[in-house]
Backbone as ProteinMPNN parsed JSONL, in Angstrom:
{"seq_chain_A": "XXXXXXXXXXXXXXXXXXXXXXXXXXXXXXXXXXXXXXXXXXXXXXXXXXXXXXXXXXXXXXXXXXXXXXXXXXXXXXXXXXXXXXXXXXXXXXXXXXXXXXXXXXXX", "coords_chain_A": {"N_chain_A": [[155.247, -1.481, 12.045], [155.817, -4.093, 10.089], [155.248, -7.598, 9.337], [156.633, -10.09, 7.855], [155.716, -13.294, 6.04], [157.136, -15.154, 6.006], [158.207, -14.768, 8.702], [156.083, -15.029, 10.303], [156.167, -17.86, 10.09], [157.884, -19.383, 11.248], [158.611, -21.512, 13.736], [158.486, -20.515, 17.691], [160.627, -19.808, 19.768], [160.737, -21.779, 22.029], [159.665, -24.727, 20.52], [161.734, -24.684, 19.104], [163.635, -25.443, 20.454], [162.633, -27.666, 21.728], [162.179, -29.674, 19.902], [164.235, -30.893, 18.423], [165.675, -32.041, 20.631], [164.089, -33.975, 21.482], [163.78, -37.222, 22.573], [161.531, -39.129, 21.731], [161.587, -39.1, 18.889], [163.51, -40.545, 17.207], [165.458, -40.909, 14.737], [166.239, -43.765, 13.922], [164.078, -45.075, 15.047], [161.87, -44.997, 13.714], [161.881, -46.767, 11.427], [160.84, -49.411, 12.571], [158.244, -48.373, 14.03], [156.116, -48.613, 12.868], [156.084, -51.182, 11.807], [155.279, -52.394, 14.812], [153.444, -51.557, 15.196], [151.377, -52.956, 13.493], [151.7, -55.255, 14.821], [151.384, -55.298, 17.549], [148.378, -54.598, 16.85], [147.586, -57.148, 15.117], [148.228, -58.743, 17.273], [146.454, -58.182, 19.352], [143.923, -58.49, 17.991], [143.807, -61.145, 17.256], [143.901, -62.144, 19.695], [141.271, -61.27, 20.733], [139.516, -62.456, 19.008], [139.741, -65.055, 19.687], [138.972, -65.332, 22.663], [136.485, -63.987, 22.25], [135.394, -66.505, 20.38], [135.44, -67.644, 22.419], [133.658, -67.088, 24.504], [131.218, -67.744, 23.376], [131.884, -70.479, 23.22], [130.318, -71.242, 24.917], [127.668, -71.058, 25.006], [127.568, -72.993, 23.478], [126.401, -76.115, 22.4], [127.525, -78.947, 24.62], [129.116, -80.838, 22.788], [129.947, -79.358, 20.584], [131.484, -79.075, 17.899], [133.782, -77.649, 15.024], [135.795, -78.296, 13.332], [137.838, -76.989, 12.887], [140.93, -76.762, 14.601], [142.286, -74.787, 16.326], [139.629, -73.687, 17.188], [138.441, -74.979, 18.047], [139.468, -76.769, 20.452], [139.68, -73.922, 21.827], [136.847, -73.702, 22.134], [136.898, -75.909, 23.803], [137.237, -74.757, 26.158], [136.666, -74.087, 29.983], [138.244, -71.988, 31.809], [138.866, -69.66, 30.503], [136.464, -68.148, 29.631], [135.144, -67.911, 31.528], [136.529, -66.182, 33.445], [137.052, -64.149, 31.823], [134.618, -61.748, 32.073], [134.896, -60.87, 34.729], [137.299, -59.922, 34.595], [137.122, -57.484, 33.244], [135.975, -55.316, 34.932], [138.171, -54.731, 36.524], [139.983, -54.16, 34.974], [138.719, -51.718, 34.083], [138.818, -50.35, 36.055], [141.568, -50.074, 36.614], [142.469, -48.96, 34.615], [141.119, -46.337, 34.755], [142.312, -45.121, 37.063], [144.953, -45.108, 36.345], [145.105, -43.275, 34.681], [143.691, -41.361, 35.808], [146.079, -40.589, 37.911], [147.447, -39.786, 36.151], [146.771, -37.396, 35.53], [146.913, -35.887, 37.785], [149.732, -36.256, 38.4], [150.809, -34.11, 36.454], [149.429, -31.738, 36.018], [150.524, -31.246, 38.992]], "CA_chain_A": [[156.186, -2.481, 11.581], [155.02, -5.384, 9.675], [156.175, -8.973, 9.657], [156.581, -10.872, 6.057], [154.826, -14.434, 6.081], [158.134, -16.379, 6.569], [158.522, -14.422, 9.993], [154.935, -16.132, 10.857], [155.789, -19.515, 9.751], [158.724, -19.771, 11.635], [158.144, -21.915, 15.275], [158.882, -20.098, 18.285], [162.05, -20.388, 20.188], [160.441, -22.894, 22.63], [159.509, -25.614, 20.162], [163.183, -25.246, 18.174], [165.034, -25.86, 21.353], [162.127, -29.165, 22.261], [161.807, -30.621, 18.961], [165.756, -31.595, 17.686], [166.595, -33.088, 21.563], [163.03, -35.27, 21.751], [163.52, -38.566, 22.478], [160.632, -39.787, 21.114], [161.545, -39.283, 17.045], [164.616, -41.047, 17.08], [164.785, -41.717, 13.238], [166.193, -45.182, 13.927], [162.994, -46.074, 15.416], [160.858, -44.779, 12.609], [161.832, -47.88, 10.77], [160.249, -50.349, 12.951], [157.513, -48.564, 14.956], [154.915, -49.102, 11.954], [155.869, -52.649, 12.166], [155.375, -52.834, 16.059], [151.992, -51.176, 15.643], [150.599, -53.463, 13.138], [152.406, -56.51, 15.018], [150.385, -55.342, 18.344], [147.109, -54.695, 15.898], [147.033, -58.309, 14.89], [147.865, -59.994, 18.008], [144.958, -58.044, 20.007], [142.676, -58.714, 16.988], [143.675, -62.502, 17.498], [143.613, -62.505, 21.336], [140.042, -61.115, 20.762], [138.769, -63.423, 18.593], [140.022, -66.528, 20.589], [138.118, -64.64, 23.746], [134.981, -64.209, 22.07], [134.592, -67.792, 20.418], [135.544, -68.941, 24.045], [132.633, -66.276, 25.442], [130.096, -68.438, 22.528], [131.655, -71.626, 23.254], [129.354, -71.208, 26.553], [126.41, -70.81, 24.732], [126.765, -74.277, 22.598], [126.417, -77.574, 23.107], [128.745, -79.68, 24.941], [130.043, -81.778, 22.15], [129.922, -78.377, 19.499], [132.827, -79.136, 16.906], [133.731, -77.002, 13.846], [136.386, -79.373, 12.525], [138.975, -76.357, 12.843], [141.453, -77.256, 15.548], [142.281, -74.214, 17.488], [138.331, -73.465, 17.408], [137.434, -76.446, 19.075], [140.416, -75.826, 21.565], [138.926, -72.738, 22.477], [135.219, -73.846, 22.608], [136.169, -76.93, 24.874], [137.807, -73.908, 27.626], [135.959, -73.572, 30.548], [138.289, -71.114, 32.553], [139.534, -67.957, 30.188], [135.171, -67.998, 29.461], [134.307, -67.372, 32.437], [137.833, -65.199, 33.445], [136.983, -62.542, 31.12], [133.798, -61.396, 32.648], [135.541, -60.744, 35.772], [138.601, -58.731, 34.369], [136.708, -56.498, 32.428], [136.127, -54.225, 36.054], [139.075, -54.319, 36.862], [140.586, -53.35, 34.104], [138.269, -50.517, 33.706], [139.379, -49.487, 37.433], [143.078, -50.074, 37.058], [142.615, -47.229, 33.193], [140.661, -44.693, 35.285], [143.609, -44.855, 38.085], [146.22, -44.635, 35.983], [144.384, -41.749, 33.885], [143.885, -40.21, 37.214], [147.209, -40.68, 38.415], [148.304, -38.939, 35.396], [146.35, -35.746, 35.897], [147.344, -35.289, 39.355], [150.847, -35.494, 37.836], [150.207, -33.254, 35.288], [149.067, -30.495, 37.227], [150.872, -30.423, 40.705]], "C_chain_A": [[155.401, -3.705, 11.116], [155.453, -6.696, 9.411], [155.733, -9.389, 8.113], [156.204, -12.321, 6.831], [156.287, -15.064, 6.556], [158.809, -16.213, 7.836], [157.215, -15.429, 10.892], [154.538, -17.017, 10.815], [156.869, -20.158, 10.941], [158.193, -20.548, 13.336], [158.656, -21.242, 16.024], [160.059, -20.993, 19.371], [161.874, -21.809, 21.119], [160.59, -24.285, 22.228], [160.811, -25.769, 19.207], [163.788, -25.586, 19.241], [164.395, -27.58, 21.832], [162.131, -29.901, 21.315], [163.121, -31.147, 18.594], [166.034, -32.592, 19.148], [165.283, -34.13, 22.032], [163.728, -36.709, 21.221], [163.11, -39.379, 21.587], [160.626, -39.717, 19.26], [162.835, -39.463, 16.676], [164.355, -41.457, 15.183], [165.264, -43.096, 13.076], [164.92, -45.895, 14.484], [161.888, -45.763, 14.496], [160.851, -45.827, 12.134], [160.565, -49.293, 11.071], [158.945, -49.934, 13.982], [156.143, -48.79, 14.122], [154.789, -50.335, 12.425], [155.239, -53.412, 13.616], [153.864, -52.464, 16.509], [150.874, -52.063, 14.987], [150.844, -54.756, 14.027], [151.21, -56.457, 16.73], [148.847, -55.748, 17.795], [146.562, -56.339, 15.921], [147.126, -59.209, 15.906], [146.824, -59.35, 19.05], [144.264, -58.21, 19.155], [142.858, -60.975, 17.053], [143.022, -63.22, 19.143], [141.862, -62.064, 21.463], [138.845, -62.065, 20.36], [139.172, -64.66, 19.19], [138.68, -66.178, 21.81], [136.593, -64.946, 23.397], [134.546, -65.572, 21.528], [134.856, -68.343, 21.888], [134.391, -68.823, 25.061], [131.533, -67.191, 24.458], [129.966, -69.763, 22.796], [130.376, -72.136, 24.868], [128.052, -71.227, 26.28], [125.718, -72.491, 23.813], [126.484, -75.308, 23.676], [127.277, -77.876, 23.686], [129.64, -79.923, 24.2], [129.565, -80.94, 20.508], [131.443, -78.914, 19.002], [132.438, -78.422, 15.35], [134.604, -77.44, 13.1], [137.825, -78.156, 12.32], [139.854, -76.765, 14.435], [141.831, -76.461, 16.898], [140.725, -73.41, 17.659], [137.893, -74.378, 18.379], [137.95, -76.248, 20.137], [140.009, -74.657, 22.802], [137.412, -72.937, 22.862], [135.609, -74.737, 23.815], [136.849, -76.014, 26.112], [136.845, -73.849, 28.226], [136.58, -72.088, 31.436], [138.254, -69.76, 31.709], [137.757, -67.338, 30.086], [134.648, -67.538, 30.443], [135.487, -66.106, 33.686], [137.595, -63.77, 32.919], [135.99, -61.537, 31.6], [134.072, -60.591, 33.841], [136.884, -59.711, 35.837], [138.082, -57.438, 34.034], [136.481, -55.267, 33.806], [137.016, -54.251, 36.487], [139.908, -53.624, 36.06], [139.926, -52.199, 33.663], [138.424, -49.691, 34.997], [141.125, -49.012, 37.101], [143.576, -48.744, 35.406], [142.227, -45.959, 34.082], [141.899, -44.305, 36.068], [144.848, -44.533, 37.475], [146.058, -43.3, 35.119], [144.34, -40.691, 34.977], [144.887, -39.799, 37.838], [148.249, -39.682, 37.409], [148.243, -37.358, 35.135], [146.862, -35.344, 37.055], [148.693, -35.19, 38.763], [151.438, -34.178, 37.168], [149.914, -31.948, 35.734], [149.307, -30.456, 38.559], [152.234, -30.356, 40.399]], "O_chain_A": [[154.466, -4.198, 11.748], [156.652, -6.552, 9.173], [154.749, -9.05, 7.456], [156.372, -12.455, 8.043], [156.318, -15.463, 7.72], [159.682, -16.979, 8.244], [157.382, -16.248, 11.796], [153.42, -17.439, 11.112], [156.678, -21.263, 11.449], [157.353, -19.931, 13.992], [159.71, -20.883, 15.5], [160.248, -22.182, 19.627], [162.651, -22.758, 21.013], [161.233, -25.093, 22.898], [160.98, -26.82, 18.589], [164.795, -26.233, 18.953], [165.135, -28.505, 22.169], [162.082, -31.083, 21.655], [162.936, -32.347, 18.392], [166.51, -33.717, 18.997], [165.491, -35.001, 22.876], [164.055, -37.135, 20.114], [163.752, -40.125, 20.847], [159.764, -40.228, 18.547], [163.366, -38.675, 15.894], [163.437, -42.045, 14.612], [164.78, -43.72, 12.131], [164.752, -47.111, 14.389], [160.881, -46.456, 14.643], [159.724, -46.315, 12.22], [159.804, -49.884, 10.305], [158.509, -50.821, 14.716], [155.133, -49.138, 14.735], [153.893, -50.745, 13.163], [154.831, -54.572, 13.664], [153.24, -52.776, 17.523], [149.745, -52.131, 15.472], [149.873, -55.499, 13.879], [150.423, -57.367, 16.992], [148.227, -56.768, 18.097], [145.546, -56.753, 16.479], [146.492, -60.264, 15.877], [146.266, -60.235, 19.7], [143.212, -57.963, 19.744], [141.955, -61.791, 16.87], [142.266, -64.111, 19.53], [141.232, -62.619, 22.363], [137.791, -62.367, 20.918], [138.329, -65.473, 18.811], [137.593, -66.753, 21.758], [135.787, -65.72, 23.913], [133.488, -66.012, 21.977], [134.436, -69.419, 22.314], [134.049, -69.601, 25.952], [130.602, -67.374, 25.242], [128.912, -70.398, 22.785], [129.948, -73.145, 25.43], [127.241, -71.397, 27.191], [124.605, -72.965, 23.58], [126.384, -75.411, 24.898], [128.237, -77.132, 23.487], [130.798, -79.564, 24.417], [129.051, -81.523, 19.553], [132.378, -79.098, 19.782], [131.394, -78.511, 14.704], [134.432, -77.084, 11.934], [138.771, -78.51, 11.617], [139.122, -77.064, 15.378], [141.811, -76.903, 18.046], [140.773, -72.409, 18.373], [137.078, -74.335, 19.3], [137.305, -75.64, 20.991], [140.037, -74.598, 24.031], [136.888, -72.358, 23.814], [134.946, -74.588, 24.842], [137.001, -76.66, 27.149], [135.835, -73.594, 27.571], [135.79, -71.195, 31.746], [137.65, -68.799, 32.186], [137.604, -66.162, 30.417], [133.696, -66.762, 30.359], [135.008, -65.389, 34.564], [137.847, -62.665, 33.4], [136.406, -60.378, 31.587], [133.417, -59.555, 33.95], [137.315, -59.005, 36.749], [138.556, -56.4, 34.496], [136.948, -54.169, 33.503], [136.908, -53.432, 37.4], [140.495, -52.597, 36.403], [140.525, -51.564, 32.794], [138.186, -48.484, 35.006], [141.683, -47.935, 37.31], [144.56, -48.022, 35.247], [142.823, -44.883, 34.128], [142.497, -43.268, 35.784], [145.69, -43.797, 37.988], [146.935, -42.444, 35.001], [144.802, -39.55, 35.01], [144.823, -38.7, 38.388], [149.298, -39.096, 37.676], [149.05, -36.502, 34.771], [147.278, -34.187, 37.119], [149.018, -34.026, 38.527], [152.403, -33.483, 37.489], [150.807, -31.136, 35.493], [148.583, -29.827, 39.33], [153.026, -29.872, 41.209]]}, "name": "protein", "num_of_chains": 1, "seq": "XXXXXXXXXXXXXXXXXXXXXXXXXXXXXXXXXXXXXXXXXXXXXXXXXXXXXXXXXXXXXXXXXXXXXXXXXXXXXXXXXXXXXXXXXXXXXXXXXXXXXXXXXXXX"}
């Protein structure tokens, strides 16, 4: 017996009964989850660069000015500068745990 190509394109019964009642591809949220990904994008690409001139402003002078206003702002911080140093292990504890937490799910 031999199967024609549009018998071996077809998905099996599994993925027609999971794919129409998923959640996750609501087509009302298609609209806006582009927007919500570039909208994250740019404010961790801002929150980064604030961070790191605040990790440089440590390296100038005291009385460093660049004549931009939230630059200077950020250079004259002393706490988030010396804050960040300090998160960075924890937050690389509190990813593994929840990564771990999700395998043990996952498989028991």
């Amino acid at each position: 017996m031999t199967r024609s190509r549009a018998d071996t394109q077809k998905p099996s019964a599994f993925v027609r009964a999971a794919v129409p009642s998923s959640p996750w591809n609501v087509p009302a949220e298609r609209r806006w989850r582009p927007l919500l990904g570039l909208l994250l994008c740019a404010s961790s690409a801002i929150v980064f660069a604030s961070l790191t001139v605040s990790m440089i402003g440590d390296l100038l002078p005291i009385n460093a000015r660049t004549g931009v206003g939230w630059i200077d702002h950020v250079l004259a911080d002393d706490y988030y500068s010396r804050a960040l140093p300090t998160l960075v292990p924890g937050t690389i504890a509190y990813v593994y745990f929840h990564w771990l937490g999700a395998r043990f799910f996952e498989h028991t």
